[in-house]
C-alpha positions in Angstrom: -82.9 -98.9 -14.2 -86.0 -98.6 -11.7 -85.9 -94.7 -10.4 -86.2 -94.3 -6.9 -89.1 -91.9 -5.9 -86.7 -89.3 -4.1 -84.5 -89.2 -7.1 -88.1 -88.7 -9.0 -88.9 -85.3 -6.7 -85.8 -83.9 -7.5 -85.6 -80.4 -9.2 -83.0 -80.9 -12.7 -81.2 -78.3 -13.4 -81.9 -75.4 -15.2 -79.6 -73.3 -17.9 -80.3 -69.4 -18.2 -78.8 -66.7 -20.4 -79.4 -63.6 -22.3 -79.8 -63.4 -26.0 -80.6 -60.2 -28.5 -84.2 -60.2 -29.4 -85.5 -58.2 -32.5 -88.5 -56.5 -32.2 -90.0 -54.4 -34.4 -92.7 -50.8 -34.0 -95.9 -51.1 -35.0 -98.9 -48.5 -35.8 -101.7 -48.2 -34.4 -103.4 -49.3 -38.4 -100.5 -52.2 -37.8 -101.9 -53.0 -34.6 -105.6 -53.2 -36.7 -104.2 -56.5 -38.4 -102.3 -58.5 -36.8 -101.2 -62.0 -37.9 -102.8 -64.0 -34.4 -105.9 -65.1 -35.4 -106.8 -65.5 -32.0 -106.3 -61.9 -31.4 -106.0 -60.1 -34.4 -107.0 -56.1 -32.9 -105.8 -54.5 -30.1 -107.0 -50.8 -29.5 -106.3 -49.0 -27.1 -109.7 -47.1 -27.8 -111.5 -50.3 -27.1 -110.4 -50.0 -23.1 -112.1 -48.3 -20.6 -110.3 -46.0 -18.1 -111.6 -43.1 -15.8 -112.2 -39.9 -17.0 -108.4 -38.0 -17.0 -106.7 -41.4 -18.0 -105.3 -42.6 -21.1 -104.3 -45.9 -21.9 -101.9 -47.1 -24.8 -100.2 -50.9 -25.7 -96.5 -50.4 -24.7 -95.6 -54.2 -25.6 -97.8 -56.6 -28.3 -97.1 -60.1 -29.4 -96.2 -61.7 -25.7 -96.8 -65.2 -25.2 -98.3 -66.7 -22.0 -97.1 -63.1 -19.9 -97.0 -63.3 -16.0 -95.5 -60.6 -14.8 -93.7 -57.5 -15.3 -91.3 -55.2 -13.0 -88.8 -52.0 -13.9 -85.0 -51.0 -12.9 -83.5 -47.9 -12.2 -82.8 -47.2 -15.9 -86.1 -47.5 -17.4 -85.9 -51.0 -18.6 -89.2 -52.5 -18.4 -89.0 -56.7 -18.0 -92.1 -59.0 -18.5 -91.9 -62.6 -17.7 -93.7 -65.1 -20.0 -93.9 -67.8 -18.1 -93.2 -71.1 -20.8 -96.0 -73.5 -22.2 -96.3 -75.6 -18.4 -100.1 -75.8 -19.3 -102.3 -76.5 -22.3 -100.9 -73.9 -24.8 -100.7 -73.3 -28.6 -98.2 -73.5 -29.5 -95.4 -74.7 -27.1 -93.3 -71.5 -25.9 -90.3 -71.8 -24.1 -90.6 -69.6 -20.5 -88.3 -66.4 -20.5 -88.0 -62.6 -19.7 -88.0 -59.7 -22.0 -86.4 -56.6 -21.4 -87.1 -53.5 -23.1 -84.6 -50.7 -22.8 -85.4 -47.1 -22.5 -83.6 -46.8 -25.6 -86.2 -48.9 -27.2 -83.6 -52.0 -27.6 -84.9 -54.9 -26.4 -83.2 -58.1 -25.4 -84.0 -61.8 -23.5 -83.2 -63.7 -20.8 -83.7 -67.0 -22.5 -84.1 -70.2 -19.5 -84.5 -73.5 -19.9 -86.7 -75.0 -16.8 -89.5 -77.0 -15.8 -91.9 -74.6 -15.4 -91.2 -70.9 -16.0 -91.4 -67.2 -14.1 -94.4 -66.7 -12.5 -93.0 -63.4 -10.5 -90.4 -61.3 -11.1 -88.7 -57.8 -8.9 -85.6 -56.0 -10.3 -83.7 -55.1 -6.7 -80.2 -53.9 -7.1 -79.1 -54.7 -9.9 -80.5 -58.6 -9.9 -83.7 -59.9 -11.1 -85.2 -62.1 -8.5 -87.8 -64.5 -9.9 -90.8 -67.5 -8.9 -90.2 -70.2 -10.9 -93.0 -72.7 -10.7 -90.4 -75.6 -11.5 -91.1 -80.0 -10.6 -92.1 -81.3 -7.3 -90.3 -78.4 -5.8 -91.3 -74.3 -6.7 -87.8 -72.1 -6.5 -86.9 -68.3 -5.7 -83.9 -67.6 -7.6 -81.7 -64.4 -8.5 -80.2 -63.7 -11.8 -77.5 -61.1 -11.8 -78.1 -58.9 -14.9 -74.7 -57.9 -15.5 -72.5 -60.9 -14.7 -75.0 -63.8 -16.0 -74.4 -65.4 -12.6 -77.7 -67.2 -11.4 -78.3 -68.6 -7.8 -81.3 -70.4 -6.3 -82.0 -68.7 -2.8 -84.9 -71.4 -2.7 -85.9 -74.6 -3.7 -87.6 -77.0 -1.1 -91.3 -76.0 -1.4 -93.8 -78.5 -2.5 -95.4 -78.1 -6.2 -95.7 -79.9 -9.2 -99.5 -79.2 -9.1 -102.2 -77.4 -9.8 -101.7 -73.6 -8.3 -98.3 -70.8 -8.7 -95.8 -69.4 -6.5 -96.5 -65.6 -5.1 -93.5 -62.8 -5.3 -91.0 -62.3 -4.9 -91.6 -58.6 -3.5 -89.6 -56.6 -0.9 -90.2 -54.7 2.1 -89.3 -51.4 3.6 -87.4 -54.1 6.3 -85.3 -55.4 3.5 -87.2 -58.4 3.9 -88.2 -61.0 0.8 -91.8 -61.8 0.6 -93.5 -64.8 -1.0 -96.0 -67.2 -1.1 -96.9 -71.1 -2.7 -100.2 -72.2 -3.6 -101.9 -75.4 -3.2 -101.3 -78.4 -5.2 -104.6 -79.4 -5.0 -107.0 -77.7 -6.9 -110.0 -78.5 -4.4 -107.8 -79.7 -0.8 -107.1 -83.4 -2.6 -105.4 -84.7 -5.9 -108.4 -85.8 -8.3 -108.2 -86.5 -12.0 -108.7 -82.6 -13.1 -105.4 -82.3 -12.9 -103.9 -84.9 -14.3 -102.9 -83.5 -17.7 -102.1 -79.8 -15.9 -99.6 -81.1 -13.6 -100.1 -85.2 -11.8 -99.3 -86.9 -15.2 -96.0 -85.2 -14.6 -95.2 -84.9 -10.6 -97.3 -88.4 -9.8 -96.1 -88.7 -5.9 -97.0 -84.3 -5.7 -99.7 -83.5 -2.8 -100.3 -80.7 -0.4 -98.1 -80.4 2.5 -99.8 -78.5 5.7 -98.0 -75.4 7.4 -98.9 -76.9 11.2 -99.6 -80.6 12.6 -103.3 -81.3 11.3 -105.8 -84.0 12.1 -107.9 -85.9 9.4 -111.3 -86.9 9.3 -111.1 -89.8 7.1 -113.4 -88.2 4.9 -111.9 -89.5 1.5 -112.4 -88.9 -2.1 -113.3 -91.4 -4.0 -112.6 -90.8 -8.2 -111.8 -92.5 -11.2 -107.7 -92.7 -11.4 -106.9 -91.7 -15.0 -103.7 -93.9 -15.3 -105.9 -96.7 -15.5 -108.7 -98.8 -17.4 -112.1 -96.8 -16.9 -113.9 -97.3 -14.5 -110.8 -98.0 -12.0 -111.8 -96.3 -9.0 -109.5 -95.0 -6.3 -109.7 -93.3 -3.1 -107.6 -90.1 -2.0 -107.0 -88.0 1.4 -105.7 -84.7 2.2 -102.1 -84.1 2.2 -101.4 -87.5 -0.1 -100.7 -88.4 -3.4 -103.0 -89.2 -5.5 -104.6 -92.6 -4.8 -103.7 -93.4 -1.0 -106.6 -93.0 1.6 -106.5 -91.4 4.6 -107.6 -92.6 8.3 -109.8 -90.9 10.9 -107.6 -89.4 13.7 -104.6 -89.4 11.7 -101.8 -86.6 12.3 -100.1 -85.5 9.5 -97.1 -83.5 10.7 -96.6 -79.7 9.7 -93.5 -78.2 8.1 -92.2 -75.5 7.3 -91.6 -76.5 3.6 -95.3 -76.3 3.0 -97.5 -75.2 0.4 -100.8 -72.7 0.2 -98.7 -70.5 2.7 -96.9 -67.5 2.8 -92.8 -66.6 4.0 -90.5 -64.2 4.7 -86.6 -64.4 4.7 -83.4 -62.6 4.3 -82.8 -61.4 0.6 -80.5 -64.3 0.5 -83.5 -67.0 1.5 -82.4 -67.8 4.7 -83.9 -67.6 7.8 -87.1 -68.4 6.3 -90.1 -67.6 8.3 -93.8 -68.9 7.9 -96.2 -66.2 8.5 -99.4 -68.2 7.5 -100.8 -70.9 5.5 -104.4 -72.4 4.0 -104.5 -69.8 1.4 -105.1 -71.6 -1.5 -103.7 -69.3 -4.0 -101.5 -66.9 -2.9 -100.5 -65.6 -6.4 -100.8 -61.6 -5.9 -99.2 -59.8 -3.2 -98.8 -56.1 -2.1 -97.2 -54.0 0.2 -98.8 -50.9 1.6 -96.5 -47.5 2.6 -97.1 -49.0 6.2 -95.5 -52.3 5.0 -98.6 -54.0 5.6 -98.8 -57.4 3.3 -101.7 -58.0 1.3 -102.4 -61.4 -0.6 -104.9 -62.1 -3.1 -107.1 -66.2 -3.0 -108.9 -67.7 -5.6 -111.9 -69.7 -4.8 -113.1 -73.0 -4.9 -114.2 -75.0 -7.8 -117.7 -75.9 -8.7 -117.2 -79.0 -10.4 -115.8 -82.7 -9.9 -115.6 -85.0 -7.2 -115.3 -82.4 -4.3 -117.3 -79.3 -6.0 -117.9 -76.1 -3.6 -120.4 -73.6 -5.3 -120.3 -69.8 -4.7 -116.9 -69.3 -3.0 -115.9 -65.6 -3.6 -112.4 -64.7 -4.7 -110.5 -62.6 -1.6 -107.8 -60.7 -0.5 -106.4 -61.2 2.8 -104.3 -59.2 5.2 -101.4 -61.3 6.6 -101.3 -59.8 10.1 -98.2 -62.2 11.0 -96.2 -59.9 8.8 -96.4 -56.9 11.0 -94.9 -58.8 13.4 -90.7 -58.3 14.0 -89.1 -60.9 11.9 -88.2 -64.1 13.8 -90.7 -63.4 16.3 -93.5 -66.1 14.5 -93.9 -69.4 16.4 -97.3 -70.3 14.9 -98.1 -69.6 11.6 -101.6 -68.0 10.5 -104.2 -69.9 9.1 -106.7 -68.7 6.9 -109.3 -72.1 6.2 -107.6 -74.3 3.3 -108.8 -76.9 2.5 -112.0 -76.5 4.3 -113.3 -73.4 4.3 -114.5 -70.9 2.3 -113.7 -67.3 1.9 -116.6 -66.0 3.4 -115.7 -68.5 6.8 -118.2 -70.9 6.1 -117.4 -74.6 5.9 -117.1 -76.1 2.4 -120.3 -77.9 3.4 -122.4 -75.4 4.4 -125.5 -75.3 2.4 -124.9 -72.1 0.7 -122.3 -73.9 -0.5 -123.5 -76.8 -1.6 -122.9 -77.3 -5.5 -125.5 -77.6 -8.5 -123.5 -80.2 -10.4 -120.2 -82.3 -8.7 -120.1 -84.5 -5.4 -120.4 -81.9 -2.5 -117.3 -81.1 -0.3 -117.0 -83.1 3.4 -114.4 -81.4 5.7 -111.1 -82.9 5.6 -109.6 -82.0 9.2 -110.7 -82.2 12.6 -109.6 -79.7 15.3 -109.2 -77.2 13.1 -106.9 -74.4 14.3 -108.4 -70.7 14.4 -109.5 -69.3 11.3 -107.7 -65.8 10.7 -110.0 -63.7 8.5 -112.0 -62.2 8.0 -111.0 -60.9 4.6 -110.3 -57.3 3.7 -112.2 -57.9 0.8 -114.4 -60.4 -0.8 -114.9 -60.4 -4.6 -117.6 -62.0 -7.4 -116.6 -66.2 -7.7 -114.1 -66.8 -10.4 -112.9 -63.3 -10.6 -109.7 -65.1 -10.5 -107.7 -61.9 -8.5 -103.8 -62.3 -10.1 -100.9 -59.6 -9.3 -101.8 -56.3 -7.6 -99.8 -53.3 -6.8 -100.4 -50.1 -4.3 -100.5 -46.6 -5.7 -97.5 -44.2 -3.6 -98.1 -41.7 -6.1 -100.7 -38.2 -5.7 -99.9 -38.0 -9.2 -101.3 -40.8 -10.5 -104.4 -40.7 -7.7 -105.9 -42.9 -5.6 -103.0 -43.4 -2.8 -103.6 -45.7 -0.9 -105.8 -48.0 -3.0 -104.5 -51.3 -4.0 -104.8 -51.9 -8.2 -105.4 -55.8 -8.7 -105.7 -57.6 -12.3 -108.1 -60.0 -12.5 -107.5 -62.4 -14.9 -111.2 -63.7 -15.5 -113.7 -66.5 -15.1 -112.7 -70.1 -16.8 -117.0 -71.0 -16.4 -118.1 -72.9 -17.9 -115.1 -75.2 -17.1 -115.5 -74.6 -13.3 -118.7 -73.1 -12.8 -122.2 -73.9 -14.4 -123.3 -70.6 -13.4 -124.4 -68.0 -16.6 -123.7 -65.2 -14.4 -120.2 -66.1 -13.8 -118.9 -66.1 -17.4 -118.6 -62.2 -17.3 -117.1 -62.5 -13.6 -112.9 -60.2 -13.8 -111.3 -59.5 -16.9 -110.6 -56.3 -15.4 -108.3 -54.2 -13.6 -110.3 -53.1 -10.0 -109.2 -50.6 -7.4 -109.9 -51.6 -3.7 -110.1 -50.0 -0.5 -108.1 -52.2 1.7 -109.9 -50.5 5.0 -113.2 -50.8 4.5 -112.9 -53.3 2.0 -114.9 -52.1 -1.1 -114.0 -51.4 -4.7 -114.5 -49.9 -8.2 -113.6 -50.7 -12.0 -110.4 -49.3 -12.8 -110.1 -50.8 -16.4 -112.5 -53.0 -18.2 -113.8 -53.8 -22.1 -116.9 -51.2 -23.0 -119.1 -54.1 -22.1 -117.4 -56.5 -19.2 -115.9 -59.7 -20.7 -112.4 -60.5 -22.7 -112.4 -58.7 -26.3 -112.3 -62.2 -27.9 -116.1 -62.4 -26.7 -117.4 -59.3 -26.4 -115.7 -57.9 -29.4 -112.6 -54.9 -30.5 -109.4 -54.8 -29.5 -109.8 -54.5 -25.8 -108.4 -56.3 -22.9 -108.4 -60.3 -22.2 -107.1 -61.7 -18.8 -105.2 -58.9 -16.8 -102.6 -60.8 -15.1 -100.8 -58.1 -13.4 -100.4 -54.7 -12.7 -97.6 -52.8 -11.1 -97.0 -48.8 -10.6 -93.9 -47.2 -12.4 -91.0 -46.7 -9.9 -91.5 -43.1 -10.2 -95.4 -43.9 -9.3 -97.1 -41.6 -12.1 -97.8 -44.7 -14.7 -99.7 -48.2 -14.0 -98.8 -51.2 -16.1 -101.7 -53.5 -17.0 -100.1 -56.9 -18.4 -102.6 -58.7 -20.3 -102.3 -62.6 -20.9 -103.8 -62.7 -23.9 -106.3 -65.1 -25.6 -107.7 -68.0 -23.9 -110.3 -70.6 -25.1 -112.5 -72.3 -22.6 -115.4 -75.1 -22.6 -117.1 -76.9 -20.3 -114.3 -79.7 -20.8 -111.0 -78.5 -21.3 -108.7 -74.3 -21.6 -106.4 -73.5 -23.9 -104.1 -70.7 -24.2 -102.8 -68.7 -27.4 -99.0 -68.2 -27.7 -98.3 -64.3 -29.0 -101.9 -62.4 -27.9 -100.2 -61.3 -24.8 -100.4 -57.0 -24.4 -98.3 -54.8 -22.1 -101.1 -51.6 -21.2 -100.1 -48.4 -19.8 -102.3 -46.4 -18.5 -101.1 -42.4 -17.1 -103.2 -39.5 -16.4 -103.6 -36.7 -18.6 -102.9 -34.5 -15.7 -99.8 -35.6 -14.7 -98.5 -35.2 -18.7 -97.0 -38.4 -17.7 -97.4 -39.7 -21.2 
């Protein structure tokens, strides 16, 4: 029996329950030689802090980590977020919690693609779930199992993550949805990360736009080589588009950023064309923060030197309700700097260079609050409330690292992230925070340091940052491939404070 194509973009269903989970204490000699080839030493004396700050592994052994959040008790819970990309070996996604008692336990799920952010709030974890064609905000209720999807009608089943969930001071749920696309159209790179899969998936634009006609022409994987198709903006992979053509905007877009209710409704879109909205922060004004990633420098629409950025959604200062016209911020056709993609200090050393994809384009809404080195690859971040810790005021952002030479054929940006940085929203500059004794993942620059910092958040009481690390990753020039089981929880106090 032929399957229609809306029966094919449906969501399945999704099971999700808790399970005891045995985990054992290791020493630091323990920690010396461990049984991951991929990551066999982690040492905490390997990591670089600021004089006045120690740093010690609170959690070894994660596989494919994303995110991490705290309750009212002192349970700490990281999300690992499932094998929905090239992975060995295949994981299943779920969260672990680990008691202040030192017990530990999981919530075990069974989706199609896992937690990407997670917030304890009352009692209930509230959770990202990458999932099919569709991305879902869901609440589990830690004490009577009960699950509910508050979301589930925003386009995915491509190539970039959902953002959040956080909360305001308003009682307002925050989060964003990144791109399908990797570079503003479906092309073959991401055919075995997401299109074999979601085949009818494409980016859906947060206001009525009007194309160019400038298409993409590629080869079309699904077919004898060379078959060669050609693809627009805002359509699946392998249908054109025309000059002058309107493609309506909706409010169940992607590469945007909402509020709602806690509940998820009354959904409001505060801004869109933000490629990657993965990491976002509230300040102690309630201002909303969200980290980009930049543009690749590779394929059939390569765009060279994009910085990484973090932008201030202005719309979110605004009373809720009050938004009839949604931000935009230049995805897909400009860069973080607010050049066009084909500008010539853009223009790419290997790849077909970018053409713009829209006509008429609505107001850009930068600049940025910060701009960062390309392929930093800025993840989860987290303000510091606490005089205790230090630095109030300054926004703590993991950066998860460069994947050149897969998507840059520049020497200078295999070193780019692999840190944790501390930035100064205002004036928009920024120092190392955390970092290996020379700047790279351990796994290349050698010891037992830090990988790919995915995430950081504060402690609820403020005096304690958590670093999650995502563990080992191997990258070419063709292919990545992540490690199951190199993942590290980091936390980093100051002597001070006697935190410890």
């Amino acid at each position: 029996m032929e399957t229609s194509n809306a029966e094919r973009r449906k969501n399945t269903g999704f099971k999700i329950s808790k399970s005891k989970f045995q985990a054992g204490t290791a020493s630091p000699q323990d920690l010396h030689n461990l049984p991951t080839p991929a990551r066999p030493t982690v040492d905490a004396r390997d990591v670089v802090v600021p004089e006045g700050y120690t740093v010690e592994p609170v959690m070894v052994g994660l596989s494919f980590p994303t995110d991490v959040t705290f309750d009212d008790k002192g349970t700490v819970y990281v999300s690992e977020g499932g094998s929905s990309w090239p992975t060995r070996p295949y994981m299943p996604a779920r969260v672990i919690a680990l008691h202040a008692n030192g017990e530990t336990e999981t919530i075990d799920m069974n989706v199609q693609a896992g937690p990407r952010g997670i917030t304890w709030r009352d009692g209930e974890l509230y959770m990202a779930l990458k999932g099919g064609y569709h991305m879902q905000i869901v609440k589990y209720n830690l004490q009577s199992g009960e699950l509910k999807v508050l979301i589930d009608s925003l386009p995915s089943g491509g190539w970039h993550e959902p953002g959040g969930p956080i909360f305001g001071k308003d009682g307002l749920m925050y989060f964003g949805n990144g791109s399908v696309s990797q570079q503003g159209v479906v092309l073959p790179a991401g055919f075995t990360v997401d299109m074999a899969k979601h085949p009818l998936a494409h980016d859906v634009p947060g206001q009525d736009v009007t194309l160019s006609g400038n298409n993409v022409r590629s080869r079309d994987p699904r077919m004898p080589y060379p078959y060669m198709v050609e693809t627009g903006p805002f359509k699946p992979f392998g249908i054109a588009a025309e000059k002058g053509e309107v493609v309506k905007g909706d409010i169940n877009c992607n590469s945007a950023v909402w509020r709602s209710r806690p509940d998820g409704t009354d959904m409001e879109l505060l801004a869109w064309g933000i490629r990657n909205p993965f990491g976002m922060a509230l300040n102690e004004e309630d201002e909303l923060y969200v980290t980009d990633n930049d543009f690749e420098e590779k394929g059939e629409r390569a765009i060279s030197m994009d910085p990484d950025c973090i932008w201030h959604i202005k719309n979110a200062s605004q009373p809720f309700g009050s938004i009839t016209t949604p931000d935009w911020y230049g995805f897909p056709d400009f860069c973080h700097d607010g050049l066009p993609v084909n500008h010539p200090s853009h223009l790419p050393g290997r790849g077909t260079p970018a053409e713009m994809l829209m006509e008429n384009h609505p107001p850009l809404a930068g600049p940025a609050a910060f701009l960062e080195q390309p392929h930093s690859c800025m993840c989860r971040m987290d303000f510091s409330r606490s005089d205790a810790f230090g630095f109030r005021g300054d926004l703590f952002v993991a950066e998860w690292g460069s994947m050149a030479p897969l998507n840059s054929p520049h020497p200078e940006d295999l070193t780019h992230g692999f840190r944790v940085i501390r930035v100064n929203v205002k004036n928009g500059t920024a120092e190392p925070f955390v970092h290996n004794k020379e700047m790279g993942p351990a796994s290349k620059v050698g010891g037992g340091g830090i990988e790919r910092p995915v995430s950081c958040k504060f402690s609820p009481d403020g005096k304690s940052l958590y670093v999650l690390d995502f563990g080992g990753v191997q990258v070419t020039s063709g292919n990545m491939l992540a490690f199951a089981h190199t993942g590290v929880l980091w936390k980093i106090t100051k002597k001070e404070a006697n935190n410890g």
